[in-house]
C-alpha positions in Angstrom: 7.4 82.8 20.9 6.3 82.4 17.3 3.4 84.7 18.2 6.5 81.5 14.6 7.8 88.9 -0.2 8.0 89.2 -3.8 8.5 86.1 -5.9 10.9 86.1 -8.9 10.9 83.6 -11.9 11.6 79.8 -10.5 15.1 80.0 -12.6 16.1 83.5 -10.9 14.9 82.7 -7.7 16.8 79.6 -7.2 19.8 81.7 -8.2 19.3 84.0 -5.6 18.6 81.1 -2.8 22.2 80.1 -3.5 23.8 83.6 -3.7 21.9 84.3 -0.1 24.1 81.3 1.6 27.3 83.3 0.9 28.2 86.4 2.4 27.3 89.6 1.3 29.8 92.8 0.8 28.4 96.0 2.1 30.1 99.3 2.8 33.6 97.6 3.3 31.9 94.9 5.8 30.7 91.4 5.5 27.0 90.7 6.6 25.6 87.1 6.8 22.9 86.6 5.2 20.3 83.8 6.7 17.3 82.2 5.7 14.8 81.2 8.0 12.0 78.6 8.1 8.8 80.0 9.4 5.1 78.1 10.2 3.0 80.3 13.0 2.5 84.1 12.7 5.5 84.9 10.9 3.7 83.5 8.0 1.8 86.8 8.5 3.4 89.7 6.4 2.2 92.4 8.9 4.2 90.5 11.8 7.3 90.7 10.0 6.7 94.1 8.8 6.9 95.1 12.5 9.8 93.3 13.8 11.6 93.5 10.7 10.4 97.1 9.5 10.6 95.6 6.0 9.2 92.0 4.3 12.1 90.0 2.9 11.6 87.8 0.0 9.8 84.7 0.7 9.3 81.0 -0.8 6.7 78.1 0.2 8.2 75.2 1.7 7.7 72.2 3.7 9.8 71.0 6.7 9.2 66.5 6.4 9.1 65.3 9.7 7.5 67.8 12.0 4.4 68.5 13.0 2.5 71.9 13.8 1.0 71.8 17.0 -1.4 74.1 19.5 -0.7 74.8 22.5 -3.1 74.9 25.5 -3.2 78.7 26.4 -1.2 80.9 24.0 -2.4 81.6 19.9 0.7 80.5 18.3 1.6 77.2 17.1 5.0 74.9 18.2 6.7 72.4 16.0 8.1 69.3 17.4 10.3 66.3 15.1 7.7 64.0 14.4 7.9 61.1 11.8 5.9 61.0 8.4 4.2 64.5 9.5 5.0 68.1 7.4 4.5 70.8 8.5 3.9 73.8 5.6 5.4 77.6 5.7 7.6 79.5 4.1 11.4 80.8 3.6 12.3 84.0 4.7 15.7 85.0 2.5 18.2 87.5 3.3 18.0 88.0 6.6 21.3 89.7 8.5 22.8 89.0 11.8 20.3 91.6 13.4 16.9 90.7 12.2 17.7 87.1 13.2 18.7 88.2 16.3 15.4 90.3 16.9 13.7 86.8 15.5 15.7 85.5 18.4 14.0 87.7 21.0 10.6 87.3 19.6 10.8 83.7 20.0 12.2 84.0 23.4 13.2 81.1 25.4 10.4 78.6 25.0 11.8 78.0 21.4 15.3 76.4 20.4 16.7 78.1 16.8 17.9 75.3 14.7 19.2 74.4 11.2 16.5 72.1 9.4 16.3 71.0 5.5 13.6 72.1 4.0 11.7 71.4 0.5 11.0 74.4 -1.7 7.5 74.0 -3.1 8.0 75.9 -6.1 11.0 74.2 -7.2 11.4 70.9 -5.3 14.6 71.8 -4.0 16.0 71.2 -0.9 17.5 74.0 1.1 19.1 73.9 4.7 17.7 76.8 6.6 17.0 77.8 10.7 13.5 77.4 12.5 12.4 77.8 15.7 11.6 74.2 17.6 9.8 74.0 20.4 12.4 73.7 23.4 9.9 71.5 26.1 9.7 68.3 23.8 7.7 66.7 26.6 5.4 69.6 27.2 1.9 67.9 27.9 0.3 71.5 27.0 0.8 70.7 23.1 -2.2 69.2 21.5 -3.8 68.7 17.9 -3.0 70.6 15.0 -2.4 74.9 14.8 -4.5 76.1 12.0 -3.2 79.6 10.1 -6.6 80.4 8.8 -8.4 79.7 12.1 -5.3 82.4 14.0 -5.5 85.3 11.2 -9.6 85.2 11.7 -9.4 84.8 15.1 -6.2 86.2 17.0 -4.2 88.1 14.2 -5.7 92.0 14.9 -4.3 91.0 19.1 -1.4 89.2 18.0 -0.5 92.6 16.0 -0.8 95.1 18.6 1.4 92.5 21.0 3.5 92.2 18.4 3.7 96.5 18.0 4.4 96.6 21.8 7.0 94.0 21.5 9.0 95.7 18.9 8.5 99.2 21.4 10.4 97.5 23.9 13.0 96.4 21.6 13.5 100.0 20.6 12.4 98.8 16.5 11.9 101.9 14.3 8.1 101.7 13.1 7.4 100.4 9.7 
């Protein structure tokens, strides 16, 4: 469940977007490196802080096609493929094989990890990245449009201490 950064210079950071879809030496063994496309409360720095004990670099960006919804019950947001909609977020870069997979368990089973193209706000670019899609395309639960604002005000300080306990479970050193 999506319960869902330092800039550099627009030249240097679109250098780095490419080097992050290679492979990256380290200590004799290749990591992959991922970028993900986030839109709920992974926008939130402190969410990521606690499942990913750091805060990768970041990048606005908007995913054509898709639209953010609410969903009856729950604080956090679902996207579903829907035609002349955006929905806005941002890029985390340089994630490894773990942190996707702990991005894995937080969104559980209700979402679907897939590769989407998105635009890069800063730069215009296009980059293919993964996101979380809502897995029950029919779900008659989902409903208007989630609001960011609206959660941090109202369900961020509960969505953090979830979030804590969450990352407990997983056995996740503190940040």
């Amino acid at each position: 469940m999506d319960k869902a950064l330092v800039y550099e210079t627009r030249d240097s950071g679109l250098a780095q977007v490419k080097r992050k879809k290679k492979k990256k030496k380290m200590s004799g063994s290749t990591v992959a490196m991922h970028s993900v496309f986030v839109y709920g409360s992974l926008m939130a720095d402190d969410v990521v802080r606690l499942l990913l004990n750091r805060i990768p670099q970041t990048s606005s960006a908007t995913l054509p096609d898709f639209h953010r919804f609410s969903i009856k019950g729950r604080v956090y947001p679902a996207i579903l493929p829907a035609k002349d909609d955006t929905v806005s977020g941002r890029v985390l870069f340089g994630i490894t094989d773990h942190e996707l997979y702990v991005l894995d368990e937080f969104e559980d089973t209700e979402y679907e990890r897939q590769n989407v193209q998105v635009l890069l706000t800063d730069s215009s670019e296009k980059l293919l990245t993964k996101t979380y899609i809502w897995a029950n395309k029919d779900d008659p639960d989902l409903f208007g449009t989630w609001d960011f604002e609206e959660w941090k005000q109202l369900h961020m300080e509960g969505f953090l201490k979830m979030t804590k306990e969450f990352a407990q479970e997983l056995n996740l050193p503190e940040s």
